[in-house]
N, C-alpha and C positions, 0 to 999 in steps of 0.2 A: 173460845171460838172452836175446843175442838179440832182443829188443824195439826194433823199428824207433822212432823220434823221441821216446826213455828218454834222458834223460842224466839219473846219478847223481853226486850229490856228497856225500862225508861232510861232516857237521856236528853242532856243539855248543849243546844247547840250555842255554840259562838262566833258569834259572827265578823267581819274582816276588822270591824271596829270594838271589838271587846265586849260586844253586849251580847248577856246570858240571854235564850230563848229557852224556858221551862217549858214543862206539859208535851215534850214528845214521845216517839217510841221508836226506836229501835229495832228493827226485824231480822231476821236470818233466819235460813234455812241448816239445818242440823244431816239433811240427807238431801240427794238431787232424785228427780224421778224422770228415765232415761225412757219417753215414749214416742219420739218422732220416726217416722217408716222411713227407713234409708232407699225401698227400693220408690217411694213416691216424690219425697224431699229432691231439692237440688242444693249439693251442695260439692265444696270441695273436695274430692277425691281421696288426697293427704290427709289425713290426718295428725294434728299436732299433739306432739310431746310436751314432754318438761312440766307437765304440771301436776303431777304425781299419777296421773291419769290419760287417756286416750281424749281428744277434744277434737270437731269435724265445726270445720267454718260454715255453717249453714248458712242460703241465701232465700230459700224459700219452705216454708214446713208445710208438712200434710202428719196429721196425729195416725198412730198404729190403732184403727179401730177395736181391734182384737184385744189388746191391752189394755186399752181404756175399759171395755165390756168385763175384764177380769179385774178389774181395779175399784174397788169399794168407790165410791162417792165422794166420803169423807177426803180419801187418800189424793184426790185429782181436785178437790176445791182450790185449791192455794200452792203453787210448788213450784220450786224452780227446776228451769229443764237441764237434762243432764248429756253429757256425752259435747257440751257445745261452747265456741270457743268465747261465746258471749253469756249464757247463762240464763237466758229470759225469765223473768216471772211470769206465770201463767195462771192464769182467775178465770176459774168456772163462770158462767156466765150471772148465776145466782146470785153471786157475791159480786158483781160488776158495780153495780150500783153502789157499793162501799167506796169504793175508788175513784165514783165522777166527781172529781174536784178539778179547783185549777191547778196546771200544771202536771197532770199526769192524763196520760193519753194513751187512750185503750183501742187494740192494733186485735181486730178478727185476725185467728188465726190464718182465715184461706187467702188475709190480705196481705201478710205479712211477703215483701221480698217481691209483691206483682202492684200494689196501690198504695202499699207502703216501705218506704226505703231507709233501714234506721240511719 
C-alpha cells in the first residue's frame, strides 16, 4: 500500500466464547502526523500530560492547509493524528472507499465535533 509509518500484522481474534477468527490484520501506526490549525480548531485550552508527550482535547478539527500543501500525498493517505488526546485515524478521501464497510463510519473532517459527536 505504500503507506509511510503502517506496519501491518496478521492476527487472531478470539472471541468472548473461545473461538479463533483467522484472516485478519492488524494495523498501527509507527509515527503520528501532528496537522490540525490550533488557531481554527476548537479545543481545550490545557493541554494533557503523562503520556510521554503534549496531548489537546480536540472538539472540532479544521486541517493546517499549509502543511497538507508541503506534505507528499503519500504521507497524508492514511495517519493517525497526532498532538490529540484521542488519536483519530484519518483516510484521504481516495482511499475512503477501502473502508465502507459495516461498522466503521467515515466522519468528513469539517463534520467532525459540529454533525458528528464521537
Amino acid at each position: 500500500m505504500d503507506i509511510p509509518n503502517l506496519a501491518i500484522h496478521p492476527a487472531i481474534y478470539v472471541d468472548h466464547n473461545d473461538v479463533w477468527h483467522e484472516n485478519y490484520w492488524f494495523l498501527t501506526f509507527t509515527k503520528k502526523f501532528d496537522c490540525w490549525d490550533r488557531d481554527k480548531s476548537f479545543y481545550a485550552p490545557d493541554p494533557l500530560t503523562g503520556f510521554g508527550d503534549i496531548r489537546y482535547e480536540v472538539i472540532s478539527y479544521h486541517l493546517n492547509s499549509d502543511l497538507l500543501d508541503q506534505t507528499n500525498i503519500n504521507e497524508r493517505k492514511l495517519f493517525k493524528m497526532g498532538a490529540t488526546t484521542e488519536e483519530w485515524i484519518l483516510v484521504h478521501k481516495s482511499l475512503a472507499g477501502l473502508f465502507n464497510r459495516a461498522g466503521v463510519e467515515l466522519v468528513p473532517v469539517k463534520d467532525f465535533g459540529t454533525t458528528f459527536f464521537p
